[in-house]
C-alpha positions, 0 to 999 in steps of 0.5 A: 285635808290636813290633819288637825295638831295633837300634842302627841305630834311634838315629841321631837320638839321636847327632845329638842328642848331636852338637847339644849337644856343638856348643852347648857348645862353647866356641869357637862354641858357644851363650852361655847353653848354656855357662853352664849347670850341673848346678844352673841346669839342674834347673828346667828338668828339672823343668819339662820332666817336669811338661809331660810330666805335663800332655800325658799328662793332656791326651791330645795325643799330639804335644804328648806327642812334643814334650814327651818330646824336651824331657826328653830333651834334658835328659838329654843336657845333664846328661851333657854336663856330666859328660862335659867335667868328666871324670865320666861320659858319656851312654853310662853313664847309658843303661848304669846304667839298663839295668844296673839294669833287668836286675838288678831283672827277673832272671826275664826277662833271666837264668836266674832262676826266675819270682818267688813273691812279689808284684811290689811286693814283689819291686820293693821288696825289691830297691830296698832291696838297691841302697840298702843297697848304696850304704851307705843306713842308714836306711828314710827314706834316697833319697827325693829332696827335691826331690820335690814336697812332697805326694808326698814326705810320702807317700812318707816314710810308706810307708817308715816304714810297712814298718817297722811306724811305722803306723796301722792303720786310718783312725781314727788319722790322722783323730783326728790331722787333728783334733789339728792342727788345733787346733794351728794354731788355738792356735798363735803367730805364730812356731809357725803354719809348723810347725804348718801343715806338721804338718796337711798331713802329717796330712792325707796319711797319712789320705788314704793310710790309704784307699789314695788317692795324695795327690798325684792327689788335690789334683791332682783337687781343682785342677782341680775348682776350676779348672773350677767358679771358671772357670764361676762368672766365664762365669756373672758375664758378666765382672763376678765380682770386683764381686760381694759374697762372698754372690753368689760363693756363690750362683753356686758352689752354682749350678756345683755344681748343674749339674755334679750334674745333668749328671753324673747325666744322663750 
């Protein structure tokens, strides 16, 4: 069994917030540390959660500890920004998480009663608490825009499908995919962004109306090129790109071949 935290087991975390509050400083501190804001510092906080994402995937367990002390130290640097323009410091960020952590779990932090209903339910109900709380008027209102544009397209429909905004099989979204597509192809020049945006849409919510995550979908489907296009260029021995588009088929059809017989053979 795990044991329980002691504040005795963060002196790394406060050596951390030490190391930064000294690259901030404006007398002796880092140049380009200084420079920073809470803008130029978004891409590296996102950057640093993908990279997260990626030795989460890869299974390498020091590149996992490497890379969560990388978004850590993200973390910390926003704060830090705050707290020397007068806004909030490290201690209230860890203090609104646990806040909220304990408020979203009150069966198991206070005296509540275990729950009846389902915890995506329960889950989902107290998030809309907190954002009407926060004056939130509409369903659509928190999903974050800068969330990866997939992902936020799916997150968009599932608000709007509590509401009842939903098909209620596959065969809606598939006759929409359709819809689309003839929409692209009749579209002008200036209108083909658009209607482009509204097939990746439809494409989502059908994929959501199987109950697939759209985003780990693509993923799946990246990396399944990426692995056959990488075998097709060993296939070529180096000589793929001088190849006629026939020959790249024919080598496709062969990758795909012996993925189908090494996977049945497994």
């Amino acid at each position: 069994m795990m044991a329980p935290y002691h504040p005795m087991m963060a002196p790394q975390l406060h050596r951390l917030l030490g190391i930064m509050a000294t690259l901030r400083d404006p007398d002796r501190g880092c140049e380009w540390d200084r420079a920073q804001s809470f803008a130029t510092i978004v891409p590296h906080t996102i950057e640093e959660a993908y990279e997260v994402a990626d030795a989460v995937a890869r299974g390498d367990l020091a590149d996992i500890r490497d890379e969560l002390g990388d978004l850590l130290f993200q973390v910390v640097f926003q704060a830090r920004i705050a707290e020397e323009a007068g806004h909030f410091a490290f201690d209230d960020v860890a203090r609104a998480i646990a806040d909220k952590l304990e408020a979203r779990h009150p069966h198991i932090f206070a005296d509540a009663a275990p729950p009846g209903e389902a915890r995506d339910q329960r889950w989902e109900a107290l998030k809309a608490a907190e954002r009407a709380h926060k004056g939130a008027k509409s369903a659509l209102d928190g999903v974050a825009r800068a969330l990866p544009a997939l992902l936020r397209a799916e997150k968009l429909q599932k608000r709007a499908a509590r509401d009842g905004f939903d098909w209620p099989d596959t065969a809606g979204p598939a006759a929409k995919v359709v819809e689309e597509i003839a929409e692209l192809a009749d579209a002008s020049p200036d209108m083909r962004l658009e209607e482009a945006g509204d097939l990746l849409f439809a494409a989502v919510n059908l994929v959501r109306a199987y109950g697939l995550p759209a985003e780990e979908a693509l993923r799946a489907a990246n990396d399944k090129f990426e692995r056959r296009y990488r075998a097709m260029e060993a296939a070529a021995g180096g000589g793929f790109a001088g190849l006629s588009l026939e020959q790249q088929e024919a080598l496709w059809q062969q990758v795909k071949r012996a993925e189908a017989q090494a996977s049945s053979a497994a």
